[in-house]
N, C-alpha and C positions, 0 to 999 in steps of 0.2 A: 336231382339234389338242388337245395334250394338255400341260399346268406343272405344274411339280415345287411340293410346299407343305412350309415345317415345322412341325411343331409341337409345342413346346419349352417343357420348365418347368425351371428353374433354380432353386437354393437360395436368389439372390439375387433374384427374383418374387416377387409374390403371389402371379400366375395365371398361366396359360399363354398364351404365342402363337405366332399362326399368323403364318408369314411367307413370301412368295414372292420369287427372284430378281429381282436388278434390276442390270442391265437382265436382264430376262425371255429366258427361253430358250422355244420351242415346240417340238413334238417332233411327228411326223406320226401316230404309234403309240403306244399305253400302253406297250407292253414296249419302245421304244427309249426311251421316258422313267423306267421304269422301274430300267433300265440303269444311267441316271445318276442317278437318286435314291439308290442303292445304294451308290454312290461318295459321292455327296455327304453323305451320312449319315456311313458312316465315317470322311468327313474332319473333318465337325463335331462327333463323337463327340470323336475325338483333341484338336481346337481347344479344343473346351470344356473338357472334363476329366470331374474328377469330380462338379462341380458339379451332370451332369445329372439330375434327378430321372424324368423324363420325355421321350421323346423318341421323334417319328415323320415321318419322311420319305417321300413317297408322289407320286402321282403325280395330277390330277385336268381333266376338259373345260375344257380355254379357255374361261370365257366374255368375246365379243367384244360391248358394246355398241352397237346401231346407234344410230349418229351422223346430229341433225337438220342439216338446212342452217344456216349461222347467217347472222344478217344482217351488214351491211357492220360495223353500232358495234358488233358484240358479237366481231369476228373477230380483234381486236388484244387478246383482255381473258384470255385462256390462254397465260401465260408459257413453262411446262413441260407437255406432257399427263404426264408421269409424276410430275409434284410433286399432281395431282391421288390416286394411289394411295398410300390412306392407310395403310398397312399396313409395319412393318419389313419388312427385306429379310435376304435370305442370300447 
């Protein structure tokens, strides 16, 4: 399985970053996600303007964390699993 990433610097940054979809797309193929990175690029090309200094959209392995059991007090204590993923979004 395969997510689209970007990674973008802008005049109004210091630094660059990386950012992935959310809610998250997966793709079964690099070139089906490929596909749409290419799209998605050119749309944030457009969005952004000229502001961009840098920019690359690409495509790279899902990694899926395996998840331990949790116990009974720990199972109400994860509001959101995606408020966990620290990273902007595209």
């Amino acid at each position: 399985m395969f997510e689209m990433f970007l990674i973008v610097c802008i005049t109004t940054m210091t630094e660059c970053t990386t950012m992935y979809e959310n809610p998250s797309r997966t793709f079964k193929t690099y070139e089906q996600c490929q596909i749409v990175a290419v799209e998605k690029e050119k749309w944030t090309r457009q969005e952004i303007g000229d502001s961009v200094l840098y920019m690359q959209v690409g495509c790279k392995k899902k990694v899926t964390a395996q998840r331990k059991p949790q116990s009974p007090s720990q199972m109400g204590t994860i509001e959101n699993e995606n408020s966990l993923r620290n990273t902007p979004t595209i």
